[in-house]
N, C-alpha and C positions, 0 to 999 in steps of 0.2 A: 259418192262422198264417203271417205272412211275417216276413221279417227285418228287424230294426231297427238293424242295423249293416253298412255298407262293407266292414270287415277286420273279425274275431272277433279276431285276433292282434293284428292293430294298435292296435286298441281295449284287450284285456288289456292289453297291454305297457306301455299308458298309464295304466290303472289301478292296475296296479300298481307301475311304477318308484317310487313318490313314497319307496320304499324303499330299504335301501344296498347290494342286492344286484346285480349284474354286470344289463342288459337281458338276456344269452344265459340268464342263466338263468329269467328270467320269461316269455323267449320257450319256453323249452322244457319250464316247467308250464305253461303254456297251451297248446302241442301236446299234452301228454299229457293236460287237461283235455278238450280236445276228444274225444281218441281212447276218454276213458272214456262219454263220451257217445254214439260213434255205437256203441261193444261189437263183433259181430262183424256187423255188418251192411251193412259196404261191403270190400272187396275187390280188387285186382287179378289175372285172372285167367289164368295162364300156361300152361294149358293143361293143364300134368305137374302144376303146384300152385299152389297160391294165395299171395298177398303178404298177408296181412291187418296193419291199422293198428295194431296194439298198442305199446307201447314200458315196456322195464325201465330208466327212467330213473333217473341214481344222483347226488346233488347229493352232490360231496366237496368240503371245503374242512377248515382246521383251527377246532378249537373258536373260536366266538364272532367270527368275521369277518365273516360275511355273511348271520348266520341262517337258514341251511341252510329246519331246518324250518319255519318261520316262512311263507317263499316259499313252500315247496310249499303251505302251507297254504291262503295266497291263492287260488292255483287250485283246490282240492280242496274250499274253502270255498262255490264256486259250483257246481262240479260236483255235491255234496252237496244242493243244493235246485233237482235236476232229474228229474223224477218217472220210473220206474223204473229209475233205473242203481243198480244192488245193487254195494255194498263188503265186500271180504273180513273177516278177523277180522283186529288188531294182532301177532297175533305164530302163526305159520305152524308146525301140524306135520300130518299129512296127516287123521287125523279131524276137525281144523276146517277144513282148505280142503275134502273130499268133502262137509260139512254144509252148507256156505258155498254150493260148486258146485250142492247141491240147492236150495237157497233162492234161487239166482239163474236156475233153467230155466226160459225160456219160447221162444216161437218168434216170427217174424215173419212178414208176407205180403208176396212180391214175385210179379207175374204171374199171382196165380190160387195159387200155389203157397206151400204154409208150409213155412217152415224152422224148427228147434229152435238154441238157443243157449244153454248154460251162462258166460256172460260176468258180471266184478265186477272191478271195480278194487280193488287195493291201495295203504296208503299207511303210511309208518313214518315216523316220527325216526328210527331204526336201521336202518338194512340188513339189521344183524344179527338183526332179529326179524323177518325175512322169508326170508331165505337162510343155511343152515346149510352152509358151506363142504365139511365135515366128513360132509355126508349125501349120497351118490351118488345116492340117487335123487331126491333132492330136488331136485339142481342137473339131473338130466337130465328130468325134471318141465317145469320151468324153460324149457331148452334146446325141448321138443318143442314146448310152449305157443309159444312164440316164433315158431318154423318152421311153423306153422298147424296141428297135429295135430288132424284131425277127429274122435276121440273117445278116449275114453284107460276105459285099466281097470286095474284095481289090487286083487292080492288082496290080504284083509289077514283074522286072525284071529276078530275079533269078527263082522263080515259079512258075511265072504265076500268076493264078484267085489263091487266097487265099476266103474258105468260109467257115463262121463259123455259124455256125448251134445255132442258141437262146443264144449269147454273153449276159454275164452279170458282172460286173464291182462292187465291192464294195471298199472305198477307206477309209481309214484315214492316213493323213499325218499333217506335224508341215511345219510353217514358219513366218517369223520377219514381222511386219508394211512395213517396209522397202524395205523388197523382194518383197513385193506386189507393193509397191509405184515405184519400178525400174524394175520391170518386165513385170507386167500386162498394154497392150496397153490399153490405152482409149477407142478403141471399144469396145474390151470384156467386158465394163461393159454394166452391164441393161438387154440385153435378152438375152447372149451369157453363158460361161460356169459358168460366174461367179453368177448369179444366181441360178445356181444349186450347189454352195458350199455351207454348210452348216457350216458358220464361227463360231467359238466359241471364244471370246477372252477373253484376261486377261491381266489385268496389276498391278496386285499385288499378293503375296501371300492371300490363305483362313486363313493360321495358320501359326506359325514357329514350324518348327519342325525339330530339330537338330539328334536328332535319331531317326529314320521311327520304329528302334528293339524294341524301348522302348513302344511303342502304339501299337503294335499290338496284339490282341487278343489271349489269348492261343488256342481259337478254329481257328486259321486263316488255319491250314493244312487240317480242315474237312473242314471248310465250299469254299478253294477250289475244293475239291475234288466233292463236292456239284454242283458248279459252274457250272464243268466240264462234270458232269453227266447228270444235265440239260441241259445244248447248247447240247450235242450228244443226247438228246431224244429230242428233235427238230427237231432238224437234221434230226434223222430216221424217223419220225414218223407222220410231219406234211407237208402236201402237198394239194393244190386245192387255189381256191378261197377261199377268206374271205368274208363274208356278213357283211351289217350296220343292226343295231337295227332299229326300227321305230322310238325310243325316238332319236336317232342318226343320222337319218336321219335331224327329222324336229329341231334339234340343228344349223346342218350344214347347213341348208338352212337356217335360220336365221343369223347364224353369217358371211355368206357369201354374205349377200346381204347389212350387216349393216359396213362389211369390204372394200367393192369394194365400196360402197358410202361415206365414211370416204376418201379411198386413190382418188377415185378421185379429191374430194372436197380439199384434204389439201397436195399429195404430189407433192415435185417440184425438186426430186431428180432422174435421172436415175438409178443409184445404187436401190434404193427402188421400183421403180417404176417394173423396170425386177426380181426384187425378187417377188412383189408382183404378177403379173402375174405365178410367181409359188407356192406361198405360198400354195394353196390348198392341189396340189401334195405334197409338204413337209411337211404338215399336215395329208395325207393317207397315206405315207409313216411312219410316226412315229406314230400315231394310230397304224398302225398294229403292229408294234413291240412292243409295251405298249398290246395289247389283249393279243400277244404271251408268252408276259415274265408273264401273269398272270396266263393262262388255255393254255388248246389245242382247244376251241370251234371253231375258227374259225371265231370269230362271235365279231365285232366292237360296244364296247356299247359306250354310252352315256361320263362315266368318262375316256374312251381313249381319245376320241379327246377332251374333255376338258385338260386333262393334256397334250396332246400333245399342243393347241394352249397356253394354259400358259407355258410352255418349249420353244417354238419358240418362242413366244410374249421376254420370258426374253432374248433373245438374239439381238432380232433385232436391239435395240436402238445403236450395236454396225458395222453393216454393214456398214453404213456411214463412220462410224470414221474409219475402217480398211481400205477402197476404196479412201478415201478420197485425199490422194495424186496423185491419177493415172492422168494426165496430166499436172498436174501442174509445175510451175519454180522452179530452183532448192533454189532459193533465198525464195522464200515461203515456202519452204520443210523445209527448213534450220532454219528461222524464227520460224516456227511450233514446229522445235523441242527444240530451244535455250528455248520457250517460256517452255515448258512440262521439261524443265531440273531446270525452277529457280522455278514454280509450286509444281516440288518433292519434293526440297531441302524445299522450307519455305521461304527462303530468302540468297540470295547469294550477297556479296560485288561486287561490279561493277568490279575490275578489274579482278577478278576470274573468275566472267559474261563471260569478254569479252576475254580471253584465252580458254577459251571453246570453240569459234566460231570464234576465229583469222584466224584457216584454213578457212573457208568458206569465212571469209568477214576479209580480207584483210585491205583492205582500211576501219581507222578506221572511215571515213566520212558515208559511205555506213553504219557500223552499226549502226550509229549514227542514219541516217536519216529513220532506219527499228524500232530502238529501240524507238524514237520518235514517230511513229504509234501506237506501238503497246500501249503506254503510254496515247497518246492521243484517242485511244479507249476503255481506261481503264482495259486492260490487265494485263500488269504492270505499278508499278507506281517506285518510286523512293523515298526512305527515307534517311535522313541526321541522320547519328550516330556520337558521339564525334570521334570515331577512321574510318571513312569515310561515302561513300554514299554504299547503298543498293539495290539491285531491288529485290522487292516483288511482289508475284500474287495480281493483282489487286482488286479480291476478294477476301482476305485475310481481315478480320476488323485489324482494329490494336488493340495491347494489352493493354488496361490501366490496367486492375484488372481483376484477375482469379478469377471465381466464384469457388465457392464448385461446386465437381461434381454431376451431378442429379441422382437421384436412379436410379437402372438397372433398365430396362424395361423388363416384363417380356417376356418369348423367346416365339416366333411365335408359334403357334399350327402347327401341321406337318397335309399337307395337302394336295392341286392340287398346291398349288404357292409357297409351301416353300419346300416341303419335300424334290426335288433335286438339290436347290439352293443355294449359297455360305450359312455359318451359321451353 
């Protein structure tokens, strides 16, 4: 079996955009489509432990913008008819992931030598029917899967010693701002699970696209078939350790020392701060799937982890903003979001404003005295029209005179920063 495609990634990416969701995110279920295919059978090996490829990928965005599930599904759709990658159960409590884990053991052969592997990918619409916030050991389950734990055991009543022989865990799932903000306890941010999700968000369409039939390429039946040939020669065929280049190595030393002294010096966020402490890992982690979807060498050069640290780089600035709610009032939550409702719109009349947020704030004194803040911080401001008052983004300029619009700018050269990014 040889391979029928150049880039695995680059190929996906193009099969699937014809959709309205962001490119970072088709780029990032088809990393994780990859990574359910090779299971735990490729590695980075550091000697004290291993890196393995898995990823708990988390597509947030709010309802109905960019069909969350939908995308995953794309990827999950081909990964699904590649002959032994075993998928967990829809909704996670620990007798169906131990039955799950038993139904996915088997081993492989590198050099003469077999290895055992309990590996299955997961996939939700919800998050929440994979990770129960609220369950400790569920989330440190999670946490160990992640960090490569070589076998895990578990008493439990009806069986006794439950033991799973080299547990490997790949995830993609969807969930709202919201679910995060009313779920996720204010511990788990910073060094707990939630640093090992790999957030992708969105809050807007990439394109409108009314009928998906009308974009799609006449080649779309080959080049999944294409698709599907390659993840299954992966699959079969690539196993062991991965090596770094020499140019790849003294890259990562470099940017690893000019990183850790950057976040010391400037962050003052826990959310970033516990990510950062895993950035690396999720850096070797998406290197290897970037070598994999190009050859079978084996072998981490130089343009992997470059384009993996610009892939991760483009998503981070959105971490914050997705955590962002986790302990907070619910008058702040509220505020937040009244604030991101008159921001969309452009400008909304005051009494329409404040029907929006009547449930929440009641007493119209209370929105008064919120909407006043946020006024006096220059958030929103407030404009007088002949037919009433206004509230406008306070960064909004106002309109006296539309200019002519400026020439297009010619389109980005397709690259490490643009080629799987909205556009």
């Amino acid at each position: 079996m040889t391979r029928l495609l150049d880039n695995w990634l680059t190929s996906y990416v193009k099969y699937a955009s014809v959709t309205e969701a962001p490119k970072r995110m088709h780029f990032w279920a088809g990393v994780t489509a990859i990574a359910g295919a090779l299971r735990r059978k490729i590695w980075i090996d550091m000697k004290r432990y291993q890196v393995l490829c898995n990823f708990y990928t988390a597509f947030v965005a709010p309802p109905g913008i960019v069909a969350k599930s939908t995308t995953a599904d794309i990827s999950m759709n081909l990964l699904k008819q590649v002959p032994g990658v075993k998928f967990g159960p829809d909704i996670i409590t620990w007798p169906a992931l131990a039955t799950a884990f038993a139904a996915s053991s088997e081993s492989f052969q590198l050099d003469g030598d077999w290895y055992p592997m309990s590996a299955m990918t997961l996939v939700a619409s919800e998050l929440g029917n994979l990770i129960n916030p609220q369950d400790r050991d569920m989330v440190n389950l999670y946490i160990n899967l992640w960090d490569g734990r070589k076998a895990l055991e578990k008493v439990t009543k009806m069986s006794g010693c439950d033991t799973i022989e080299a547990p490997w865990i790949n995830m993609i799932a969807c969930t709202t701002p919201n679910w995060i903000t009313d779920n996720i306890p204010k511990a788990m941010i910073g060094g707990g699970l939630a640093s090992r999700l790999l957030i992708v968000y969105a809050d807007a369409k990439d394109k409108y696209v009314p009928f998906v039939d009308e974009v799609v390429s006449s080649d779309d039946a080959l080049l999944e078939k294409q698709l599907v040939h390659d993840l299954e020669h992966m699959s079969v065929n690539l196993a062991g350790p991965i090596h770094f280049t020499p140019e790849a190595r003294d890259w990562e030393r470099k940017r690893y020392r000019a990183f850790w002294e950057a976040t010391i010096s400037q962050s003052s966020s826990s959310t970033v701060d516990g990510y950062a402490a895993r950035k690396q890992t999720h850096l070797f982690k998406t290197a290897m799937i970037l070598s994999v979807a190009r050859n079978d060498s084996l072998v981490i050069e130089l343009q992997d982890l470059a384009l993996a640290e610009a892939m991760l780089t483009d998503i981070e600035p959105d971490i914050d903003r997705v955590f962002s709610g986790v302990g907070r009032s619910d008058d702040s939550l509220h505020t937040e979001r009244f604030v991101e409702f008159i921001k969309r719109r452009g400008r909304v009349k005051y009494e329409e404003a404040y029907k929006q947020v009547h449930m929440y704030f009641p007493d119209p004194k209370v929105f008064e005295a919120i909407l006043a803040g946020v006024m006096k911080a220059g958030i929103l401001r407030l404009d007088h029209h002949p037919d009433g008052y206004y509230l406008v983004s306070g960064d909004r300029p106002r309109l006296q005179v539309v200019p002519p619009p400026p020439a297009a700018a010619p389109p980005p050269k397709v690259g490490v920063d643009t080629e799987f990014k909205e556009g």
